[in-house]
C-alpha positions as YAML, in Angstrom:
chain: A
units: angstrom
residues:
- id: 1
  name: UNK
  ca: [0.00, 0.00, 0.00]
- id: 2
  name: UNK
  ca: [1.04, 3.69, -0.64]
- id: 3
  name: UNK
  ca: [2.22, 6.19, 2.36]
- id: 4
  name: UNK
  ca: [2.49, 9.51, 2.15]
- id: 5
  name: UNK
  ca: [6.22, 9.74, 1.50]
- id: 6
  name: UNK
  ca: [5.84, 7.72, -2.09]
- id: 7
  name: UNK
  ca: [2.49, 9.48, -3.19]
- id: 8
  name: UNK
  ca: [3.80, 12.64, -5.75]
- id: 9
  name: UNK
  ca: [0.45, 13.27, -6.98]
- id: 10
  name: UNK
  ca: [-3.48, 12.99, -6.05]
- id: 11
  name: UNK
  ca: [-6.24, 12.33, -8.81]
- id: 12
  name: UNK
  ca: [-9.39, 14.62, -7.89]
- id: 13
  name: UNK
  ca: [-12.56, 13.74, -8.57]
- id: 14
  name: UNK
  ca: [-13.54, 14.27, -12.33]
- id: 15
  name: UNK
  ca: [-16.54, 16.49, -13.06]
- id: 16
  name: UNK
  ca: [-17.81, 14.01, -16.47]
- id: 17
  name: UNK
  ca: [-16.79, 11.21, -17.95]
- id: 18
  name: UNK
  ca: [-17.24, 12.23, -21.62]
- id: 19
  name: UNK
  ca: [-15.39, 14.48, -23.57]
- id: 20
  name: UNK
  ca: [-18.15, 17.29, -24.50]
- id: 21
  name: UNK
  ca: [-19.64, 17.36, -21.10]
- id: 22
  name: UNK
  ca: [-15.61, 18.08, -20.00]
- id: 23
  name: UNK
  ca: [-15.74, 20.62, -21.89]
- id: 24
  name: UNK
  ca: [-19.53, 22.10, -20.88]
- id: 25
  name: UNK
  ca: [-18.25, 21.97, -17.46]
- id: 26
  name: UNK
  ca: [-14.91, 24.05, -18.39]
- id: 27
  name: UNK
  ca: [-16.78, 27.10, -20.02]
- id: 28
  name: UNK
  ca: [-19.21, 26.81, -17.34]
- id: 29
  name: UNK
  ca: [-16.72, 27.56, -14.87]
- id: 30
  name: UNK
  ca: [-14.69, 30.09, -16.34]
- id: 31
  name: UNK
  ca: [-18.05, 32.04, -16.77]
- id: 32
  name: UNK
  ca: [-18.48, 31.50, -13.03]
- id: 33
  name: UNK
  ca: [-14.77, 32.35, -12.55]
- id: 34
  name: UNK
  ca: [-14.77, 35.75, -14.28]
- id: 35
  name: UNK
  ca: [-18.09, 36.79, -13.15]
- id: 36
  name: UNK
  ca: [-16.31, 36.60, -9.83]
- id: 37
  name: UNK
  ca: [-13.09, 38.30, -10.57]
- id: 38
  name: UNK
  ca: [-15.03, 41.23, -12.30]
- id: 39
  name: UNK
  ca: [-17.87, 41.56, -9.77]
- id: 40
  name: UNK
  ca: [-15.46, 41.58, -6.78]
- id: 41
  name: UNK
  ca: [-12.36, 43.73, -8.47]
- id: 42
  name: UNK
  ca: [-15.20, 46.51, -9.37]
- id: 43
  name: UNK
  ca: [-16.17, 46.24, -5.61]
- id: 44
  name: UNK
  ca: [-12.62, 46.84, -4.63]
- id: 45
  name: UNK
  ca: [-12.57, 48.83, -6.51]
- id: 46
  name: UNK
  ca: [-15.24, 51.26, -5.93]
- id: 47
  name: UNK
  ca: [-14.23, 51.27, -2.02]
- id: 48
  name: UNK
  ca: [-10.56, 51.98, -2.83]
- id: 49
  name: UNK
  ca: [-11.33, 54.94, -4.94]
- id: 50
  name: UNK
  ca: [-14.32, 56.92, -3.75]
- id: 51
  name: UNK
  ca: [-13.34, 58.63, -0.28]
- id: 52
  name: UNK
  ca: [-17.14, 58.40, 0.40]
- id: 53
  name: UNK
  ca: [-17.08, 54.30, 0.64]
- id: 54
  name: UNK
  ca: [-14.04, 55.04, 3.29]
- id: 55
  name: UNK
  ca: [-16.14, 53.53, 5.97]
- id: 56
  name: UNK
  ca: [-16.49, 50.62, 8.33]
- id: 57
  name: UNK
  ca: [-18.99, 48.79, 6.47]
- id: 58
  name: UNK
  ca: [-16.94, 49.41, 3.01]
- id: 59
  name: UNK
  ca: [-13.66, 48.48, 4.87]
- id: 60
  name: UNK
  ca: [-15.48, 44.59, 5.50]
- id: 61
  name: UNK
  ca: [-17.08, 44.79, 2.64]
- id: 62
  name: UNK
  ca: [-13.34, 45.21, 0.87]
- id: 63
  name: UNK
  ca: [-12.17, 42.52, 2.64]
- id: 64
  name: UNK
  ca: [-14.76, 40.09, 1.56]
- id: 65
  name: UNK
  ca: [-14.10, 41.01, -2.21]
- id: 66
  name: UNK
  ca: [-10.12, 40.42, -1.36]
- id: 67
  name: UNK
  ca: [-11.29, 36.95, 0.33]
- id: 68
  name: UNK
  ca: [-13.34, 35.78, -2.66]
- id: 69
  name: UNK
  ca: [-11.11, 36.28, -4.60]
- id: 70
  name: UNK
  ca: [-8.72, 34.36, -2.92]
- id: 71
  name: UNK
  ca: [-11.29, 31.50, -1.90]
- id: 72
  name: UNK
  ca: [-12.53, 31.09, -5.78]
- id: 73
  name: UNK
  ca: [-8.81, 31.20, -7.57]
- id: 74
  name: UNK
  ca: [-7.73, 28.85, -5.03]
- id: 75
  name: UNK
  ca: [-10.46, 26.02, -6.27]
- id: 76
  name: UNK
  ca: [-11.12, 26.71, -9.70]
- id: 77
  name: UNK
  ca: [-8.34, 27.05, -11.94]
- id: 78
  name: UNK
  ca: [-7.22, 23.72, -11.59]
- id: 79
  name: UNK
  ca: [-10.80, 22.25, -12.08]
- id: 80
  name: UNK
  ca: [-10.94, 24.22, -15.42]
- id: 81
  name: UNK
  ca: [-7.15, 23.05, -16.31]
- id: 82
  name: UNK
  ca: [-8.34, 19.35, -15.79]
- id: 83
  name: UNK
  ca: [-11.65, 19.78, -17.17]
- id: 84
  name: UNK
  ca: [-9.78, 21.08, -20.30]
- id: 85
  name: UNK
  ca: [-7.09, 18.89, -20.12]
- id: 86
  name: UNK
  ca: [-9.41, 15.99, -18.97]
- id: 87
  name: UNK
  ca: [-6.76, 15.37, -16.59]
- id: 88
  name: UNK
  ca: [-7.41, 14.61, -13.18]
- id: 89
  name: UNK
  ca: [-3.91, 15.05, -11.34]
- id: 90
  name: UNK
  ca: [-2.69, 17.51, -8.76]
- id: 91
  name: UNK
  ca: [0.97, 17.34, -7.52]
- id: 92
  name: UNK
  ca: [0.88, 16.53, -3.66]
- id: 93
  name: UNK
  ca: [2.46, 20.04, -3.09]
- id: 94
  name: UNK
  ca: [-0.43, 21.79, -5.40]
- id: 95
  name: UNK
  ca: [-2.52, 19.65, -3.33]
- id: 96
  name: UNK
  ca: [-1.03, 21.01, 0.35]
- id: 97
  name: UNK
  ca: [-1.14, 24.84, -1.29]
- id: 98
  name: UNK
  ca: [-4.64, 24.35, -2.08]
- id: 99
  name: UNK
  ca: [-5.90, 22.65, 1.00]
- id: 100
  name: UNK
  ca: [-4.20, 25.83, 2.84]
- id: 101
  name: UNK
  ca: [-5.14, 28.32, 1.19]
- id: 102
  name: UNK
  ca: [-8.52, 27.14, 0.78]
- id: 103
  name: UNK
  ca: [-8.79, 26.96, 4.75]
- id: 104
  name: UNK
  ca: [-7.09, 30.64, 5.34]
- id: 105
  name: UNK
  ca: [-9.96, 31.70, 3.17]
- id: 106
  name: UNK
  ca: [-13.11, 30.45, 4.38]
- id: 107
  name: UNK
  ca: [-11.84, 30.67, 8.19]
- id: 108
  name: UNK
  ca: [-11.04, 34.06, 7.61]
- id: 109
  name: UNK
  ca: [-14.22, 34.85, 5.47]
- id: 110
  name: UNK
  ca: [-16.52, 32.82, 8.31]
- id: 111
  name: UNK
  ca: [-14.66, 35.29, 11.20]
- id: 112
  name: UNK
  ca: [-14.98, 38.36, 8.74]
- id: 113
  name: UNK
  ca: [-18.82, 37.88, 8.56]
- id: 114
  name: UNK
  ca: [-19.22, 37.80, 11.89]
- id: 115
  name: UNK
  ca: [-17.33, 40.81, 12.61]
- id: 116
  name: UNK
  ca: [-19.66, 42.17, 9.40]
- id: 117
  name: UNK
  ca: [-22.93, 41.22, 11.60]
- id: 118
  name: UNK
  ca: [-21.44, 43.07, 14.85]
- id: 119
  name: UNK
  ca: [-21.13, 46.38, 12.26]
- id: 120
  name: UNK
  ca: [-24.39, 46.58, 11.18]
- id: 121
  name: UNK
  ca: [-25.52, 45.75, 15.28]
- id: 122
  name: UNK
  ca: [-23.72, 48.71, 16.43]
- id: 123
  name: UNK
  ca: [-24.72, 51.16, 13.15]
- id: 124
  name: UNK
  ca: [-28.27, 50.19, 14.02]
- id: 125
  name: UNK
  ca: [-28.77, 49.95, 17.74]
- id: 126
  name: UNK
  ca: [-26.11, 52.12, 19.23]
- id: 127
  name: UNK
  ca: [-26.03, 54.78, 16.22]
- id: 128
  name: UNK
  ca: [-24.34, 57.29, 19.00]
- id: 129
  name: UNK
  ca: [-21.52, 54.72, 19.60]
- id: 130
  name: UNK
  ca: [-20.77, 53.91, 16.17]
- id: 131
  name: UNK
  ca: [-17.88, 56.12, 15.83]
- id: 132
  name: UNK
  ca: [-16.27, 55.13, 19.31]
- id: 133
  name: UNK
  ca: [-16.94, 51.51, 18.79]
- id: 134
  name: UNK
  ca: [-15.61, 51.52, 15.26]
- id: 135
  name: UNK
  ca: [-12.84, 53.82, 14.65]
- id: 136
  name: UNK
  ca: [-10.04, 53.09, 12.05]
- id: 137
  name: UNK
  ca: [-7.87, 51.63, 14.48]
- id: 138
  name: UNK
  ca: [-10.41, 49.34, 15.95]
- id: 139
  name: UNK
  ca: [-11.69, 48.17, 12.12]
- id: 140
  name: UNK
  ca: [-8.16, 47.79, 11.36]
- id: 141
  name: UNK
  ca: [-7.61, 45.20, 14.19]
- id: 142
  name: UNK
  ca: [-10.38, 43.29, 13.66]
- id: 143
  name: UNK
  ca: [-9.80, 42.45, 10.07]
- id: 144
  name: UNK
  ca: [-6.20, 41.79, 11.49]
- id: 145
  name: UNK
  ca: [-7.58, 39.12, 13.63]
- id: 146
  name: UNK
  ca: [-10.12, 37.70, 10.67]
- id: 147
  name: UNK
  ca: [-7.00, 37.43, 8.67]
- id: 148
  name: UNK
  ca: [-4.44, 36.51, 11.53]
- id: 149
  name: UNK
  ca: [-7.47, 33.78, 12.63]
- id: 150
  name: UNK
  ca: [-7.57, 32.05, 9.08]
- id: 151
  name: UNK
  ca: [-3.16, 31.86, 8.75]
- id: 152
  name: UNK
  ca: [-3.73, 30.18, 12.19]
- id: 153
  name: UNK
  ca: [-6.18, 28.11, 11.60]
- id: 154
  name: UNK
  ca: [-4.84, 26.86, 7.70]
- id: 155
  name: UNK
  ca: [-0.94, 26.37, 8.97]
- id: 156
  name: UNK
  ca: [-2.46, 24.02, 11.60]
- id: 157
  name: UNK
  ca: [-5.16, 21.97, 10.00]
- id: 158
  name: UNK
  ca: [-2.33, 21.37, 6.66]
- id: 159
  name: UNK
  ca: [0.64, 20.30, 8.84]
- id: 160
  name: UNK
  ca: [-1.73, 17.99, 10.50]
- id: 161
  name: UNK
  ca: [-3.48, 17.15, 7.46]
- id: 162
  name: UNK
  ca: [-0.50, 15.87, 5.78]
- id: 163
  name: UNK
  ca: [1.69, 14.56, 8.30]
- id: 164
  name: UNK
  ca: [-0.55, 11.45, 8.51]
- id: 165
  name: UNK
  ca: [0.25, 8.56, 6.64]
- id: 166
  name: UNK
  ca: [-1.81, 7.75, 3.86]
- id: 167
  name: UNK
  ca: [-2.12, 4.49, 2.71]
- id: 168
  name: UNK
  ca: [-5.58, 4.09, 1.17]
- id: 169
  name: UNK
  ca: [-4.69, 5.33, -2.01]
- id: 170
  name: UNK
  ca: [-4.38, 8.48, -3.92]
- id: 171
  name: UNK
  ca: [-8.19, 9.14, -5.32]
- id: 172
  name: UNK
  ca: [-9.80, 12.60, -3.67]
- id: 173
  name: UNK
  ca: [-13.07, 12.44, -3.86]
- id: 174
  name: UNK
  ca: [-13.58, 16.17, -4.52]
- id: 175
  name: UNK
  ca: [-12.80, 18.68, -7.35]
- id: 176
  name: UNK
  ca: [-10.14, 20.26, -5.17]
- id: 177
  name: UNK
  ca: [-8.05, 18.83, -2.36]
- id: 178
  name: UNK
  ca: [-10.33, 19.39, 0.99]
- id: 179
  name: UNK
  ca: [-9.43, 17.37, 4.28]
- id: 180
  name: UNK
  ca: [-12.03, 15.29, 4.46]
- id: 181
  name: UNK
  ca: [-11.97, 13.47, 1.70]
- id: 182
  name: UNK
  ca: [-7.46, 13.29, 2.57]
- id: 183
  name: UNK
  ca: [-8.52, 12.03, 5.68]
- id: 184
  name: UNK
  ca: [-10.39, 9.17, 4.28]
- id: 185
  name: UNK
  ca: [-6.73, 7.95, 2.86]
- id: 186
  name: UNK
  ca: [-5.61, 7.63, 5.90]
- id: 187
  name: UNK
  ca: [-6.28, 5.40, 9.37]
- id: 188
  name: UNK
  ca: [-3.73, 6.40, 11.37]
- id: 189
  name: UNK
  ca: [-3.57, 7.75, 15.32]
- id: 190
  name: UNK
  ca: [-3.41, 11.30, 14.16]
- id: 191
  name: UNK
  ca: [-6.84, 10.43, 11.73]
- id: 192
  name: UNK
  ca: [-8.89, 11.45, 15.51]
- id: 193
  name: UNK
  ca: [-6.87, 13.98, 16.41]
- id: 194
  name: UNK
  ca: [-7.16, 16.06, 12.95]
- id: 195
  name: UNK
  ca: [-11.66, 15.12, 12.62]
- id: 196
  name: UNK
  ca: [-11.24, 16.60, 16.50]
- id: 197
  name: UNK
  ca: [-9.87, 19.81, 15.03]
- id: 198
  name: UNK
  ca: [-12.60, 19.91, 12.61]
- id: 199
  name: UNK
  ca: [-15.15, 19.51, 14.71]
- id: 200
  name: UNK
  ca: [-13.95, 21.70, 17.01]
- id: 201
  name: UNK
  ca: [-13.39, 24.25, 13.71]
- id: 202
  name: UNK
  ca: [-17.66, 23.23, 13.75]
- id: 203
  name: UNK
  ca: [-18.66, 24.03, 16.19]
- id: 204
  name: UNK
  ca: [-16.69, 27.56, 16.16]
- id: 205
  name: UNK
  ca: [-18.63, 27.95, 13.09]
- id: 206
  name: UNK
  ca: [-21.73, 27.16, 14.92]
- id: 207
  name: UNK
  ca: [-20.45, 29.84, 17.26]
- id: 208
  name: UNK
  ca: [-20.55, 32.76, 14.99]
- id: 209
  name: UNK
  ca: [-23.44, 31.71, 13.35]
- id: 210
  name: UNK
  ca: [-25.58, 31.72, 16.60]
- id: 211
  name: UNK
  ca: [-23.63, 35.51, 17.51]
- id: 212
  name: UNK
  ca: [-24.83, 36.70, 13.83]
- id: 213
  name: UNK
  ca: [-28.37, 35.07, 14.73]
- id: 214
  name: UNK
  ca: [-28.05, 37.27, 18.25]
- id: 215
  name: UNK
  ca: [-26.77, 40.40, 16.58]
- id: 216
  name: UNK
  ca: [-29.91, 39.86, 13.68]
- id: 217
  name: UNK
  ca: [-32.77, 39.36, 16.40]
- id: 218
  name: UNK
  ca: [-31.35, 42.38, 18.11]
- id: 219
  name: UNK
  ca: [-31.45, 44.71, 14.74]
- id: 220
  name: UNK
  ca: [-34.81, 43.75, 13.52]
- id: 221
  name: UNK
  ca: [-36.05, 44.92, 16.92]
- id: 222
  name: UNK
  ca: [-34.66, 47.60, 16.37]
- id: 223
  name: UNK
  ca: [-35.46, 48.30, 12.72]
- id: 224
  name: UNK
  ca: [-39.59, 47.23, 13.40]
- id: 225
  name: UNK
  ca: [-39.25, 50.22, 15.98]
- id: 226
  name: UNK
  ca: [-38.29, 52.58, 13.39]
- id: 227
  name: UNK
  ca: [-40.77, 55.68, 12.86]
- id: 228
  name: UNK
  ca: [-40.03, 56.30, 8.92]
- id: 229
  name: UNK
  ca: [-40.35, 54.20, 6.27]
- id: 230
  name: UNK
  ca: [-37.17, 54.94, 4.27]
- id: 231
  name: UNK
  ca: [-34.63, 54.31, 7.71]
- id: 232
  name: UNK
  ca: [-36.41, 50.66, 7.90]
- id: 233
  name: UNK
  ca: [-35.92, 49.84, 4.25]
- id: 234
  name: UNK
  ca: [-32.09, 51.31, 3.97]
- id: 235
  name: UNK
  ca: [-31.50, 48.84, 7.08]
- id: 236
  name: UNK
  ca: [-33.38, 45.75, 5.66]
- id: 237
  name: UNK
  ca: [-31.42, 46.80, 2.37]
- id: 238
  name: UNK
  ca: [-27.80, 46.12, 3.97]
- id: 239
  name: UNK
  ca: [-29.14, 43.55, 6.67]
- id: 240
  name: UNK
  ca: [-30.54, 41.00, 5.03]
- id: 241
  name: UNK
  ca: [-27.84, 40.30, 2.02]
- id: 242
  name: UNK
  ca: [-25.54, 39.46, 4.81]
- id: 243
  name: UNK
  ca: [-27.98, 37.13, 6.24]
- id: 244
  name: UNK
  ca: [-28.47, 35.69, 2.92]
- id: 245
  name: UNK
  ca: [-24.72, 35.21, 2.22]
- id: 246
  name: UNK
  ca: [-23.92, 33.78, 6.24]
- id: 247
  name: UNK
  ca: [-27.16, 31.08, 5.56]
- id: 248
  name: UNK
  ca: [-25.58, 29.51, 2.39]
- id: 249
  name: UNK
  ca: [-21.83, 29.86, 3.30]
- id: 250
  name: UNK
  ca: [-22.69, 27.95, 6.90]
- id: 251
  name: UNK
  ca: [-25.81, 25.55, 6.30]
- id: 252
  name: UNK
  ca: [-23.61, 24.04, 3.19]
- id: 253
  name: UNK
  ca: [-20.56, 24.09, 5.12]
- id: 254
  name: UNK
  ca: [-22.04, 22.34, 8.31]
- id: 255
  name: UNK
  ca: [-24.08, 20.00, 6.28]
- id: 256
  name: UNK
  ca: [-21.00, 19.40, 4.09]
- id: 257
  name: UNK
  ca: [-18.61, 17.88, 7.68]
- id: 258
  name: UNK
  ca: [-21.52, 16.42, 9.48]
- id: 259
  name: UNK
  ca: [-23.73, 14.44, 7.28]
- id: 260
  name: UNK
  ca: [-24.12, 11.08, 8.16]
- id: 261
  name: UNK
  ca: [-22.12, 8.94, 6.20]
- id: 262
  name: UNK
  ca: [-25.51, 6.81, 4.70]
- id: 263
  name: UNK
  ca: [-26.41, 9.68, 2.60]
- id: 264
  name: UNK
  ca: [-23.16, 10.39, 1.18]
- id: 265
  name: UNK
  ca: [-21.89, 10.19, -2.03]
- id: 266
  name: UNK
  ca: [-20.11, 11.80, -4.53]
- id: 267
  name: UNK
  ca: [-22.21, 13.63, -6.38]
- id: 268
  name: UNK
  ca: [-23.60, 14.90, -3.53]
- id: 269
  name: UNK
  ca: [-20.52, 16.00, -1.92]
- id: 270
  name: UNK
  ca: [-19.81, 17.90, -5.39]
- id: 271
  name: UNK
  ca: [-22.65, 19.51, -5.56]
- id: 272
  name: UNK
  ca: [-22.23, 20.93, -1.89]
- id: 273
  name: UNK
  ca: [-18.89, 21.14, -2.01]
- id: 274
  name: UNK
  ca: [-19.69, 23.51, -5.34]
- id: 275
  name: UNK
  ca: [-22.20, 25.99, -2.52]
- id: 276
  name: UNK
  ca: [-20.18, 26.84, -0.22]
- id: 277
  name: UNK
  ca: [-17.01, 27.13, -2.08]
- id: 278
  name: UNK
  ca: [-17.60, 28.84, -5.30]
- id: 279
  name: UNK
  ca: [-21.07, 30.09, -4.75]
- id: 280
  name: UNK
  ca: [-20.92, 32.26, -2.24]
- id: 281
  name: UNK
  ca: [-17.52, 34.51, -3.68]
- id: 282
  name: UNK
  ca: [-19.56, 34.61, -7.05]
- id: 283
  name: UNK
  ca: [-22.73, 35.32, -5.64]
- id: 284
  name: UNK
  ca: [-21.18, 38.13, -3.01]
- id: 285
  name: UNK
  ca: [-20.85, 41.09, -5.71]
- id: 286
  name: UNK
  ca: [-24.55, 40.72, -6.73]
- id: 287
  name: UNK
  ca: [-25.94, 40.26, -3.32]
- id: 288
  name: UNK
  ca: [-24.29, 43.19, -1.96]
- id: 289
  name: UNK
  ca: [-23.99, 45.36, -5.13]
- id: 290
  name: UNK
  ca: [-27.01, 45.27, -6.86]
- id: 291
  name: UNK
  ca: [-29.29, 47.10, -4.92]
- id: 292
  name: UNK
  ca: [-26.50, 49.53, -3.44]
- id: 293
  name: UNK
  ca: [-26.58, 52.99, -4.46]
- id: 294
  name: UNK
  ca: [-23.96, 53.95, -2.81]
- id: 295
  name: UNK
  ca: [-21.84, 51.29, -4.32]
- id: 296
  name: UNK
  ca: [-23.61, 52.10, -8.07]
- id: 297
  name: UNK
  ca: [-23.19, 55.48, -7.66]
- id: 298
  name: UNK
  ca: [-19.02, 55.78, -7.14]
- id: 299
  name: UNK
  ca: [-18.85, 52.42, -10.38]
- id: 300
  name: UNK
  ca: [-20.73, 54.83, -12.20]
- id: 301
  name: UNK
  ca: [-18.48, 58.26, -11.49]
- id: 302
  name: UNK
  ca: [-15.03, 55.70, -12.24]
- id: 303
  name: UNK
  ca: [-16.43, 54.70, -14.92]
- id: 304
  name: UNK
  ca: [-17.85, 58.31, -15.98]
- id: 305
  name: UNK
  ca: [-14.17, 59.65, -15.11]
- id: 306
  name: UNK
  ca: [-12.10, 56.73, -16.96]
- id: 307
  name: UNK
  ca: [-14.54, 57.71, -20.35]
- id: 308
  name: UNK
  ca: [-13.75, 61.46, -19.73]
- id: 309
  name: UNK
  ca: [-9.82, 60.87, -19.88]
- id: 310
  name: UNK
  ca: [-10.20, 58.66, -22.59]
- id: 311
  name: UNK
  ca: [-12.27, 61.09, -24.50]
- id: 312
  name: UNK
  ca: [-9.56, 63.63, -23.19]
- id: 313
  name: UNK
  ca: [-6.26, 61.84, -24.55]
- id: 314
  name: UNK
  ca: [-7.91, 60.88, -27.71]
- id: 315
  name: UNK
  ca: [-9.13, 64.45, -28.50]
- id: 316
  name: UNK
  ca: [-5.12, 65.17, -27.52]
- id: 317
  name: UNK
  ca: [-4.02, 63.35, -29.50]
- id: 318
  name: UNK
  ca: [-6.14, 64.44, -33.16]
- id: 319
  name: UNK
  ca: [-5.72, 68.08, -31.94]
- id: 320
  name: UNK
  ca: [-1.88, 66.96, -31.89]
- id: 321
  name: UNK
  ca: [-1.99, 64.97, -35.31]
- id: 322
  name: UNK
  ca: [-3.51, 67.81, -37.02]
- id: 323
  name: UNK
  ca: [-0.87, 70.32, -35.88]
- id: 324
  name: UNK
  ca: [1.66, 68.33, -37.55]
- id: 325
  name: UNK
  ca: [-0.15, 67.43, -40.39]
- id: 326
  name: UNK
  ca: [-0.07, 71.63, -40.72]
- id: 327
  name: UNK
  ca: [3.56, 72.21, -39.88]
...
């Protein structure tokens, strides 16, 4: 039987079996893919730029784009590869890089979120605090600690993750290297001690997700208590994305590591697998943009400005061509 010192390479689960639906399954993602790289760069965009998104909210809401983007190019480009290929191998160092990176994202997105729900508590039911509770200094720290959290937490789980011997094989069942299906290669002493990391990574999960539950009950008081119209609408506006975008990333997630193993299989596990890792960072830019003005607004004066210089250096550079067309 294999170990993990003779195993160079890992065959990941292939996404069809005939040629065409290979290629389907290849355009299908790169749509996906650059749907998310141009929905989440124009949100980074927009919040880099415009000195009016230079708030708390915008700050997370940054960071989220910059996680996506990380979380989606870490799965993705090598599914397309092999899908166009109609390969199915990773080397076992592309497969430690992705399993890491891969965790720093999601941890960090899952402790980002929650520090996204705590923002909107404080903007909505301690208005005259918001300043005091969320300075610069204090927003900077806590996407410190999303970040810092998510290194942590990857570095750990991947050194444990692949310092167990593995001797069932080298077939993920997955479209990108994830621990669970790793751990299934292996049956070692250090098999418990890395599913007692990921459950306790659960229930930590669990954790946030019952503080953003908190933090929710609290602001809808808060928002049904609201005199005007408009106020309760702007807050359901920015509330309830969030909520949407927490629901998928967590229910998939959990119901991804705690299934029973009767109703697993692996279609199943692809298709979940496929909602809370690529869904979510392509789904992001449309849940938070599209009914944004705010957002719209500073797209549509970069967009207006880039035009106007364009106009600008082209009009340059006839006025310029005609002048020595003269001379």
């Amino acid at each position: 039987m294999p170990n993990s010192s003779s195993i160079s390479e890992f065959l990941l689960l292939a996404l069809a079996d005939t040629r065409q639906l290979q290629l389907l399954h290849f355009w299908l993602l790169l749509g996906i893919y650059l749907a998310a790289l141009l929905g989440n760069g124009l949100i980074s965009t927009a919040v880099a730029c415009d000195h009016r998104l230079h708030t708390p909210m915008y700050f997370f809401l940054l960071n989220l784009s910059l996680l996506d983007l990380g979380c989606i190019s870490t799965t993705l480009p090598k599914a397309m590869a092999n899908a166009l290929w109609g390969t199915r191998a990773i080397s076992y160092t592309g497969c430690a890089a992705q399993v890491f990176f891969f965790l720093f994202f999601i941890s960090a997105e899952c402790c980002l979120l929650t520090i996204m729900s705590y923002d909107r508590y404080v903007a909505i039911c301690k208005p005259l605090h918001y300043r005091t509770l969320l300075g610069s200094r204090a927003c900077a720290t806590m996407a410190a600690v999303a970040w810092g959290t998510g290194l942590l937490y990857a570095l750990l789980h991947t050194a444990n993750t692949f310092s167990l011997p593995l001797c069932q094989g080298n077939a993920v069942d997955q479209f990108f290297c994830e621990i669970p299906p790793i751990l299934k290669l292996s049956f070692s002493d250090g098999y418990l001690r890395e599913a007692g990391l990921i459950i306790a990574f659960v229930l930590a999960v669990f954790g946030c997700f019952a503080f953003i539950l908190f933090s929710y009950v609290q602001i809808f008081r808060a928002v049904l208590r609201m005199l005007f119209e408009q106020g309760r609408h702007k807050a359901f506006s920015t509330c309830l994305p969030h909520l949407a975008v927490v629901s998928l990333l967590v229910s998939t997630a959990m119901f991804a590591y705690l299934k029973p193993p009767s109703i697993s299989s692996p279609s199943l596990d692809l298709v979940v697998s496929f909602m809370y890792s690529v869904m979510p960072p392509a789904l992001n830019p449309l849940i938070y943009g599209i009914r944004n003005q705010e957002l719209k607004g500073a797209l549509r004066k970069i967009l207006q400005h880039t035009l106007f210089r364009h106009q600008k250096y082209v009009h340059y550079d006839l006025k310029t061509t005609k002048n020595l067309e003269k001379a």
